[in-house]
C-alpha positions in Angstrom: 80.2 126.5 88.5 81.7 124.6 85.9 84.2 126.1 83.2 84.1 125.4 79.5 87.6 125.5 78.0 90.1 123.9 75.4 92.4 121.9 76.5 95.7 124.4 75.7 93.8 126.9 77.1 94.3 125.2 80.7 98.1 124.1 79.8 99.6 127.8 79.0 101.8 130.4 81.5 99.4 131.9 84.1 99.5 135.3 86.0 101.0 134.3 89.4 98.3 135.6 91.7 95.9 133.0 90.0 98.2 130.0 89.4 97.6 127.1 91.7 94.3 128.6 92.7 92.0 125.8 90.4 92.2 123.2 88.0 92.3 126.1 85.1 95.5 127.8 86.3 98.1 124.9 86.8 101.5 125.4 87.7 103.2 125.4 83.9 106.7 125.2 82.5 108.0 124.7 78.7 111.3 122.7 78.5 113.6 122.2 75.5 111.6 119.9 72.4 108.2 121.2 73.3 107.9 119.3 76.4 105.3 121.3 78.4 104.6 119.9 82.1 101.8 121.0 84.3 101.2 120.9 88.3 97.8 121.1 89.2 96.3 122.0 92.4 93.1 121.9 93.7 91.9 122.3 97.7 88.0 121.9 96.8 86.3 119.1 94.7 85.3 120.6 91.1 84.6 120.3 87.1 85.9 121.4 84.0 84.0 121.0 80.2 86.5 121.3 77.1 87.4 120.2 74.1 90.5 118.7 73.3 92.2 121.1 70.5 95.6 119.6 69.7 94.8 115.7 69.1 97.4 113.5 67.5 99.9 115.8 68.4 100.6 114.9 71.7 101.2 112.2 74.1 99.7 113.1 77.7 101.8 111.2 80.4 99.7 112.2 83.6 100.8 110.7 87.9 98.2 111.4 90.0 99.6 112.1 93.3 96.4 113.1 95.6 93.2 112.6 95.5 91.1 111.2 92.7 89.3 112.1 89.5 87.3 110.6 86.4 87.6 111.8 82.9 84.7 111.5 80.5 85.0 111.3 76.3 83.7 109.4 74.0 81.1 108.1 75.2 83.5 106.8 78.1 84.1 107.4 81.5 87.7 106.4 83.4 88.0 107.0 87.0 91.8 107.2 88.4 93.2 107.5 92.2 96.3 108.6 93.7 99.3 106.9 92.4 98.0 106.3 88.8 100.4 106.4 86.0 98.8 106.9 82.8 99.3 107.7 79.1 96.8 108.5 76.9 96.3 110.2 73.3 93.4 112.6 72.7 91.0 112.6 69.6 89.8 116.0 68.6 86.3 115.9 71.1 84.7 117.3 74.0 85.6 116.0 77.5 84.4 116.6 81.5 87.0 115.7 83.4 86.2 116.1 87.7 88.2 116.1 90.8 88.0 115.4 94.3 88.8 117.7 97.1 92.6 118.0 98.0 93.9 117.2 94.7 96.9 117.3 93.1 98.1 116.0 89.9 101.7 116.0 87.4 100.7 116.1 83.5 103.8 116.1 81.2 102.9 116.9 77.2 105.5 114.8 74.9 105.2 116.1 71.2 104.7 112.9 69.0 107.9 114.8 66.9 110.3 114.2 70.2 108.9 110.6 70.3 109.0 109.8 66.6 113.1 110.7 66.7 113.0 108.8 70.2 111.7 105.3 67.8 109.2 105.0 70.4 106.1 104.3 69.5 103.3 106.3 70.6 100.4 105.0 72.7 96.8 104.0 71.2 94.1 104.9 73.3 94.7 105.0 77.2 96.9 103.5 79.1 96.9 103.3 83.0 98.7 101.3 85.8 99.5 101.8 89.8 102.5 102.6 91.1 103.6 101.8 95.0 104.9 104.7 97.1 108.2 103.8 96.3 108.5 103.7 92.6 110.6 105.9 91.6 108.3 106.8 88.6 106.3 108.6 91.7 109.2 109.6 93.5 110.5 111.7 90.3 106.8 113.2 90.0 106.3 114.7 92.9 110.3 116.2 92.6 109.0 118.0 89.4 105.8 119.1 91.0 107.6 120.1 94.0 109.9 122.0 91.5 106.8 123.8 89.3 105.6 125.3 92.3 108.5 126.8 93.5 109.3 128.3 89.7 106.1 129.5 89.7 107.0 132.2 92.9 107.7 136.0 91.3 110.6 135.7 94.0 112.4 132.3 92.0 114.8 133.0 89.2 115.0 130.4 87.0 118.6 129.7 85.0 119.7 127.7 82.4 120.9 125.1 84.9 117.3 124.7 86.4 115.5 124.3 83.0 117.8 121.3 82.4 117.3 119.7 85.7 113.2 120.3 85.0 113.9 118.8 81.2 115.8 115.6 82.9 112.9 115.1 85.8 110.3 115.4 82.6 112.1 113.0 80.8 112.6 110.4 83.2 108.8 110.4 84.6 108.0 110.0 80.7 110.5 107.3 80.6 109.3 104.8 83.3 105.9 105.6 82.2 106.8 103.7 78.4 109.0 101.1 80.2 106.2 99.0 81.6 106.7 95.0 81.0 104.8 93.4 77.8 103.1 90.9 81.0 101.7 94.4 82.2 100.4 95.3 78.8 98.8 92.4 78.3 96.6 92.0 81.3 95.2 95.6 81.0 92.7 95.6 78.1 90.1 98.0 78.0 87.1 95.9 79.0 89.3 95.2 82.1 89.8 99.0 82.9 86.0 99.6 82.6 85.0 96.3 84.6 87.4 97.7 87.3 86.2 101.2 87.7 82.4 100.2 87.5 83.0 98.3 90.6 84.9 101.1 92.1 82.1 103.7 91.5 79.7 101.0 92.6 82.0 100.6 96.1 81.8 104.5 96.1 78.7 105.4 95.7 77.3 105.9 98.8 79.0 105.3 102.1 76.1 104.0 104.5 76.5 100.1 103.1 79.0 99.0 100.8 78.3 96.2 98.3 80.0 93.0 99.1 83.1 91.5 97.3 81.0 88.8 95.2 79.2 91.8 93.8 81.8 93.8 93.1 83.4 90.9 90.9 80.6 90.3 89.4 80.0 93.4 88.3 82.9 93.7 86.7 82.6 90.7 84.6 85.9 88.4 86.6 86.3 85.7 88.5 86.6 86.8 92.3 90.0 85.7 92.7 91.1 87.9 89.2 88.9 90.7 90.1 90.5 91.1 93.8 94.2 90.3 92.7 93.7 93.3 89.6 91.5 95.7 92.0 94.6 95.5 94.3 97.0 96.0 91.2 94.9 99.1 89.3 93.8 100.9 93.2 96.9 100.1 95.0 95.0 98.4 97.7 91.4 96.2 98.7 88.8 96.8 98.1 87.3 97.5 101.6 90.7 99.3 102.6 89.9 102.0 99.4 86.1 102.1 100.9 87.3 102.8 104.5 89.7 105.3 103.1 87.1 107.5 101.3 84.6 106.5 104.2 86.7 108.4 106.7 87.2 111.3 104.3 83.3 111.9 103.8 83.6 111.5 108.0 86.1 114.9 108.1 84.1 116.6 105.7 81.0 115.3 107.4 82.3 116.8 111.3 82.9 120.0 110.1 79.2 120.5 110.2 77.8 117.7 112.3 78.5 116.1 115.8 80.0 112.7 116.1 76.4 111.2 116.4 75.3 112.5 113.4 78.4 112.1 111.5 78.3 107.8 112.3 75.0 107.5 111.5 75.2 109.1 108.0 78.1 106.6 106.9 76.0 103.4 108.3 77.4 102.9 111.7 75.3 102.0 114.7 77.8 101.7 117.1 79.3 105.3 117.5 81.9 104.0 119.3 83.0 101.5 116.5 82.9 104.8 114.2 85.3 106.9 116.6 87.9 103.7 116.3 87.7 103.6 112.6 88.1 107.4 112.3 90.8 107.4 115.2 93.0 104.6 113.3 92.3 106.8 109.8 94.1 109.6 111.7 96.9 107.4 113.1 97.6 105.6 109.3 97.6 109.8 107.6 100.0 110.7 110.0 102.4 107.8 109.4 102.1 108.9 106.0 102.9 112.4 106.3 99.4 112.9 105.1 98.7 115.5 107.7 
């Protein structure tokens, strides 16, 4: 069932038997300025519908950290995946925003006051960029996630002392976000972002045949060599390897109900053998990544 909310409706204090348990009941915190920052959770794909109710006041600096999502306004829809930075200011209109299973997410709320006394200028539009695994733009993020959920325990007391530690992590996530190079800014336009994420639904859409490359690029209006070198840039990886990746997670949610047969013929394989070393390597790559 989808929800219809506003947008402060989500990012406000929660009772603590419900917070973590959707998208609607994040893991909140206020720090000193008005900095709000948000931890959200979610085990099980789903949908919210709201309206953004506080535009032009706020700058939205969001790491995605699991998972993926897409965000629809404006006629518009933006897909991210894990490890996306992005900043973004909201106009006063409705949005659906959706999420995949196993999703997790850091949103940080930077009054346009704080940034205005800051001279730093605030975003237009949406901004969004990758991050490796060892950025420390994503290394801070997950230490102030890790941090929301544990203040959000009944057992936790919070002190002065940890409210400043949560302010610095805030600060500094928001910080790299705004100190991307100008050669950065300049390659993203918006036609780029759209031409990038219609090939990625395309590659996404179904997982028995996936288009090939020259489509892809095509389809998103570059040059194959551009559109491979900025898929690898925005996604964090190929375009295959991102395929493969969400292949094998439709595979786990795929055995849970079906046998091995059944589960490599949905996603295209005729070789179930060929499908038992693709999922088999899947595992091997989540464990070295602490994934499971």
């Amino acid at each position: 069932m989808t929800a219809e909310v506003t947008s402060t409706q989500v990012h406000r204090p929660h009772p603590e038997h419900v917070v973590g348990t959707s998208l609607l009941y994040p893991h909140s915190r206020g720090f000193p300025g008005g900095v709000w920052t948000s931890g959200f959770v979610a085990a099980h794909a789903g949908q919210i519908r709201g309206y953004f109710d506080e535009p032009g006041l706020t700058t939205r600096c969001t790491v995605i950290l699991s998972g993926s999502c897409s965000m629809s306004a404006g006629g518009k829809t933006y897909s991210f995946a894990a490890s996306d930075l992005i900043l973004a200011n909201t106009l006063p209109e409705s949005f659906t925003f959706e999420n995949s299973a196993e999703f997790s997410a850091l949103e940080i709320h930077i009054p346009t006051r704080l940034l205005d006394q800051m001279s730093m200028a605030t975003p237009s539009g949406l901004a969004v960029r990758s991050v490796g695994v060892q950025d420390p733009v994503l290394r801070t993020a997950r230490q102030l996630f890790s941090s929301l959920l544990v203040a959000s325990r009944a057992s936790f007391k919070t002190t002065p002392a940890d409210a400043l530690v949560g302010y610095g992590l805030a600060m500094t996530v928001v910080g790299y976000a705004f100190a991307q190079d100008k050669e950065h800014a300049t390659r993203w336009t918006e036609d780029t972002a759209e031409g990038l994420n219609a090939a990625k639904q395309a590659l996404l859409a179904r997982f028995d045949h996936a288009p090939t490359i020259n489509q892809l690029a095509a389809l998103s209006g570059m040059s194959l060599t551009r559109f491979k070198e900025l898929f690898r840039e925005r996604f964090g990886c190929a375009p295959f390897a991102l395929y493969q990746a969400h292949r094998m997670e439709r595979a786990c949610q795929l055995l849970q109900d079906h046998n091995v047969t059944e589960t490599a013929m949905e996603l295209g394989y005729s070789n179930v053998s060929h499908f038992s070393a693709a999922f088999q390597r899947s595992m091997v790559v989540h464990r070295g990544n602490g994934s499971v």
